[in-house]
N, C-alpha and C positions, 0 to 999 in steps of 0.2 A: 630087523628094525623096520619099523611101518612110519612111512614117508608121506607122514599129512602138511597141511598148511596150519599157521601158525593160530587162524584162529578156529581152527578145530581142533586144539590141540589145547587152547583155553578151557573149552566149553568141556572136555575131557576130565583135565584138572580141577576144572569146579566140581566137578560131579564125583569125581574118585579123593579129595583132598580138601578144598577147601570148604563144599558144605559139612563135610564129617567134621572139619576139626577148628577151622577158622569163627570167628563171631561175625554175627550177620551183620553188626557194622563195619566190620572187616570186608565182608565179601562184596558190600552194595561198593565198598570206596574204591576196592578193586575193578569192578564191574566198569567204573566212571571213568578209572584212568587208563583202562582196556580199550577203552572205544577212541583213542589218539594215539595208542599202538596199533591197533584193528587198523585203523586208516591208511597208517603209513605201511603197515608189513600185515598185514594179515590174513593175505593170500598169496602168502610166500612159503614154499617148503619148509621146511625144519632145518634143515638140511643146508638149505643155500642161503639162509641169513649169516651174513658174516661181520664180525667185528667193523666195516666200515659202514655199513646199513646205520648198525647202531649208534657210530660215534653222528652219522648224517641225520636220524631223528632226533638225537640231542640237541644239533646246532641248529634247527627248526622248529623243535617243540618249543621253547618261550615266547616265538609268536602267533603260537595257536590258542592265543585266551581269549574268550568268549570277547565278544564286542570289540574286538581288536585290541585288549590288553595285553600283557605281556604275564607269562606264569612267572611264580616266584621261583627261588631257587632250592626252595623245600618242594615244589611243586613236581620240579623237575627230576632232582632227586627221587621220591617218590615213585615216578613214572619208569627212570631206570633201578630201581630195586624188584618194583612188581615182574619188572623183564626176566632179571636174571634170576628171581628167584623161579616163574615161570619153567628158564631154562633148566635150571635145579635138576627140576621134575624132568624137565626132555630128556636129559642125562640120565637121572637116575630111573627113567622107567624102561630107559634103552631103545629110544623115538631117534635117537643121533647121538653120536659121539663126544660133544663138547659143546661147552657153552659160550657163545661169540662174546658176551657182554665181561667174564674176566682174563679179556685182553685190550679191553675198556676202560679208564680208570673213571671213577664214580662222579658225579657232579658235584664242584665243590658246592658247600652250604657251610653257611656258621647261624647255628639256633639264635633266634632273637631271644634277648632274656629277660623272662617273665615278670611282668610287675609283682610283685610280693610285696605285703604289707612291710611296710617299716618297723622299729620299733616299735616306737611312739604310738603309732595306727594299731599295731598289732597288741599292747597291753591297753587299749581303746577295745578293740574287739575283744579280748579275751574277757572281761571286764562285761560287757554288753551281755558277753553267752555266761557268764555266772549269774547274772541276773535275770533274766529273761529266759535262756533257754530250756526246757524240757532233761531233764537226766538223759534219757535215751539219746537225744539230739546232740548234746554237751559230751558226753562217752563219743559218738563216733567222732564228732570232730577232735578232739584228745588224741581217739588211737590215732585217726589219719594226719595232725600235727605230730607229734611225739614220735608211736613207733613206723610213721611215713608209709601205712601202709594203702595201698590201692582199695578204690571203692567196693570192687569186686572179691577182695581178700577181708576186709570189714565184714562184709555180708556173709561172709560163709564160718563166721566164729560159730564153734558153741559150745557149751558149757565145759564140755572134755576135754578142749584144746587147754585150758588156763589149769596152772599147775599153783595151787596155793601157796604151796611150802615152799619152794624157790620162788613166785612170783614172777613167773613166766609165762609167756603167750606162744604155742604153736601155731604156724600158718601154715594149713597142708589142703586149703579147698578154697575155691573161688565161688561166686553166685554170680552168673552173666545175663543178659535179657537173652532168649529164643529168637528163633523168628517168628514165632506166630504170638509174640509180645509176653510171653510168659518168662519167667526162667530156670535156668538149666542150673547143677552143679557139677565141676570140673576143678581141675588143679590148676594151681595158681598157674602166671601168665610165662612163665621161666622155671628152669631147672632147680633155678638158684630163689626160687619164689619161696620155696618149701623151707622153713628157718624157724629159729628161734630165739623171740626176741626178754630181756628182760623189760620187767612191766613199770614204768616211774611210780615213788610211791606217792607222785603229787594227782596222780588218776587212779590207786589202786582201792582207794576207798568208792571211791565212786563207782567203777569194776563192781565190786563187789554190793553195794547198795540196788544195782540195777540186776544183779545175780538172781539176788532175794525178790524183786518186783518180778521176776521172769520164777520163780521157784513158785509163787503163788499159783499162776496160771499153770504149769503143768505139774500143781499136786496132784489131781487124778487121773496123769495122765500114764503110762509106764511107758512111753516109747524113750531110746534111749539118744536118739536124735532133738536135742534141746539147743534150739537160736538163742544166739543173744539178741540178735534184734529180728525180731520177730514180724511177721504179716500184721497189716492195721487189723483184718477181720480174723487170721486165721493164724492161730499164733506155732499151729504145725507145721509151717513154711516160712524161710526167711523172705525179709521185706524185698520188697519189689526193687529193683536197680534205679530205677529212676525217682525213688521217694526222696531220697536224701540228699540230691539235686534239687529239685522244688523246693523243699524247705527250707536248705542254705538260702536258694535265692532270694525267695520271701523275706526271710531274716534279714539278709545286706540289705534288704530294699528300704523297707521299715526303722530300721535301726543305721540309714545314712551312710553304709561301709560301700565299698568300691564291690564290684561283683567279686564273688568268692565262689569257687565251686572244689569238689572234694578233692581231685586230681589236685590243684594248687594247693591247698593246705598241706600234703605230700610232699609238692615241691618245694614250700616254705621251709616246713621240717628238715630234707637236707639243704637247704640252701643257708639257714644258719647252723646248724652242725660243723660246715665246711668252715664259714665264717669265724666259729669259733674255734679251729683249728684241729677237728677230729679227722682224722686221713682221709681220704679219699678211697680206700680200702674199706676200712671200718664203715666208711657210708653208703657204700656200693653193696656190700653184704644186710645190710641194715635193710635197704629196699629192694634186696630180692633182685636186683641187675644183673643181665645177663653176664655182664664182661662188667670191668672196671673201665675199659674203654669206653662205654656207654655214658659210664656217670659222666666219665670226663666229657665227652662232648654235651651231654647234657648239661651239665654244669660250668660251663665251661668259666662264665662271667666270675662264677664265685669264686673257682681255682685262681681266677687273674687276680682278683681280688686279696685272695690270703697272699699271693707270691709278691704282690706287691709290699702289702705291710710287714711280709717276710722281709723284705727288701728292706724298710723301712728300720725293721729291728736291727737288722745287721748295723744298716746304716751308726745307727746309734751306740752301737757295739764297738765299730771301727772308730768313732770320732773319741769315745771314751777312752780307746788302746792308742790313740793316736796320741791324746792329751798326757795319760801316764807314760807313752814313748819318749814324748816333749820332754818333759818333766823328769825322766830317768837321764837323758843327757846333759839337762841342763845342771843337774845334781852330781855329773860327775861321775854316775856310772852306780851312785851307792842306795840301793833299796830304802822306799823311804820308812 
């Protein structure tokens, strides 16, 4: 075992992990919450950081925010995940035997829950992108409402993933931005990323309409690599990550909607799904979630929400069995 300090053992793992496989807006947020680890431990062995180190930057780090604010508690969290997964690596590259931070229990946090369109707001917007919106632009937002899939899994559709006869969509490739602003293609963002979804048929005409506008363009082309949503100049490449960002925004801004960006239309998707009471299972498979545990804490507002009106049914269940309880004794005992 080779007995470095912590943050040479960073600069390591960047080099051997996180630029191979992490997104570079992955590695810059790493990079930022590194240097208030660096500070407190980062010229500390491997070795000799221990479970109380860790739990003592935790009960310091929320008053290390810039201007003397206080970090949030996603912040913090945060801060203690990049550690241990850090130590992950110290473990498994065999820099030290154990990692102090799972003898640590994790910083509680409860997700704030996302503003989402309303109904009302939402067949307002829906309404607005039938009229106004571009085919192209109207398709993604659809798949990423509907089959709630991430920006990066949109992007890397193409024509061979979509099965006509069953009316299915494969998702087995992601499109991410580079670092040097291009981008790259990769597999989706999770194990469980890789799926397959049925296609609604209230967007499969429309699928289909923008098939035949993309069939145009690579009539002369024989390559077997065919985007659905294509480069503005270069229709051999899918579109750039950051297009479909801009133009949602454009769109809410013009058309008076509250900001919308792709990620949210995703979360809209299962957050009425749950709403209308499709499991928590079935929805966590739907978007590709690592764990079902995920969803749950992700969604957590909207689970509270069904279990209430859950509650609420019962409730109404019991007062009905209460009434015919009434009612059977004051009868005497005799079915009515």
């Amino acid at each position: 075992m080779r007995n470095i300090i912590l943050s040479e053992f960073y600069a390591y793992y960047k080099q051997h992990h996180a630029l191979k496989h992490l997104e570079s807006a992955t590695v810059q947020l790493n990079d930022a919450l590194f240097e208030r680890i660096n500070e407190a431990m980062g010229t500390a062995l491997l070795n000799k950081i221990e479970p109380r180190h860790v739990l003592e930057f935790l009960e310091i780090l929320p008053n290390t925010g810039i201007k003397k604010t206080t970090l949030s508690a996603n912040t913090v969290r945060k801060h203690y995940n990049l550690l241990k997964t850090i130590y992950n690596y110290v473990v498994k590259w065999e820099f030290a035997t154990r990692n102090p931070c799972h003898s640590v229990d994790p910083p509680r946090f409860t997700p704030k829950e996302k503003e989402i369109l309303q109904k009302e707001d939402l067949d307002k917007f829906i309404e607005a992108v039938e009229k106004y919106a571009p085919k192209k632009n109207k398709l993604m937002l659809y798949l990423s409402f509907c089959l709630m899939l991430r920006r990066s899994e949109l992007l890397g559709i193409q024509s061979s993933d979509i099965n006509h006869l069953k009316r299915t969509l494969t998702i087995n490739r992601a499109v991410v931005k580079d670092r040097d602003e291009k981008y790259k293609v990769k597999y989706p963002k999770t194990v469980n990323g890789i799926r397959t979804q049925a296609i609604p048929n209230v967007i499969y005409d429309l699928l289909c309409e923008c098939l035949a506008i993309n069939d145009n363009k690579y009539k002369y082309d024989d390559s077997t690599t065919k985007w659905l949503f294509t480069g503005r100049f270069d229709y051999t490449k899918p579109m750039y990550p950051d297009s479909f960002n801009r133009w949602l925004e454009r769109f809410c801004e013009k058309y008076k909607f509250k900001h919308l960006y792709p990620h949210l239309m995703r979360h809209m998707g299962g957050s009425y799904l749950l709403s209308e009471g499709i499991s928590l299972a079935s929805v966590s498979k739907a978007m590709g979630h690592a764990s079902k545990k995920f969803t749950l804490e992700t969604y957590i507002h909207a689970v509270e929400r069904v279990d209430n009106e859950t509650a609420s049914v019962m409730d109404d269940i019991m007062k009905i069995s209460n009434h015919q309880l009434s009612w059977w004794f004051c009868s005497g005992g005799h079915s009515p």
